[in-house]
N, C-alpha and C positions, 0 to 999 in steps of 0.2 A: 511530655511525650516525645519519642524520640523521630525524627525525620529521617525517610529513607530516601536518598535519588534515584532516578528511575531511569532508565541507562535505555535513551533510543536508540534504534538500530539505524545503522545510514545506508540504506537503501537505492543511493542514488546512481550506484556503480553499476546496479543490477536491474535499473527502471527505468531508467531514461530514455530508451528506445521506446518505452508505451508511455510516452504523453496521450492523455485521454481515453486511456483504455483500462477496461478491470484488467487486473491481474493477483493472481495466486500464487502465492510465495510459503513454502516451507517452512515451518513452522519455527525453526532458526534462522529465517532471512537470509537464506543465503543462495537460495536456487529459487527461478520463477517455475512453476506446475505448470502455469497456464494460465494465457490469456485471451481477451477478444473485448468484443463491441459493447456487453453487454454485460451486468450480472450475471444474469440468469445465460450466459453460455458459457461464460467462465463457472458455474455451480456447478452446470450437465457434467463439463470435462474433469472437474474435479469430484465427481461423486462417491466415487471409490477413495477418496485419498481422508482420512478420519480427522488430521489435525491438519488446519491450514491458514494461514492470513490472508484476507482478501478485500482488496478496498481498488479504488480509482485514484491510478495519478496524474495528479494535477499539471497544468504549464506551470514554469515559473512568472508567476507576478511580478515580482518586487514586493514589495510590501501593500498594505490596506491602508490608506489614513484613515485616521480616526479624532474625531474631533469631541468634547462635552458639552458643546456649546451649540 
């Protein structure tokens, strides 16, 4: 079976200013719709908008260790 990559968008030119907040982004990543506190008011303001990405971004960490032991 053949492997296909999966090409993420880098996001970070356009999100950086909402650490911790939801935000709506355009279904190409390239414009934010709308943001806030909350899912569900980020939902309200995008209700009329049909296709859209919408998650919470993160601070930057660093990384997570992780141990098997």
């Amino acid at each position: 079976m053949e492997e296909k990559a999966i090409k993420i968008p880098n996001t970070l030119g356009i999100t950086e200013k909402y650490i911790n907040k939801w935000v709506a982004l355009s279904q190409d990543y390239t414009k934010v719709i709308a943001s806030g506190d909350t899912l569900s008011e980020v939902l309200k303001k995008t209700a009329a908008e049909k296709r859209k990405v919408v998650f919470r971004v993160l601070p930057k960490l660093g990384y997570a260790p992780f141990s098997l032991e």
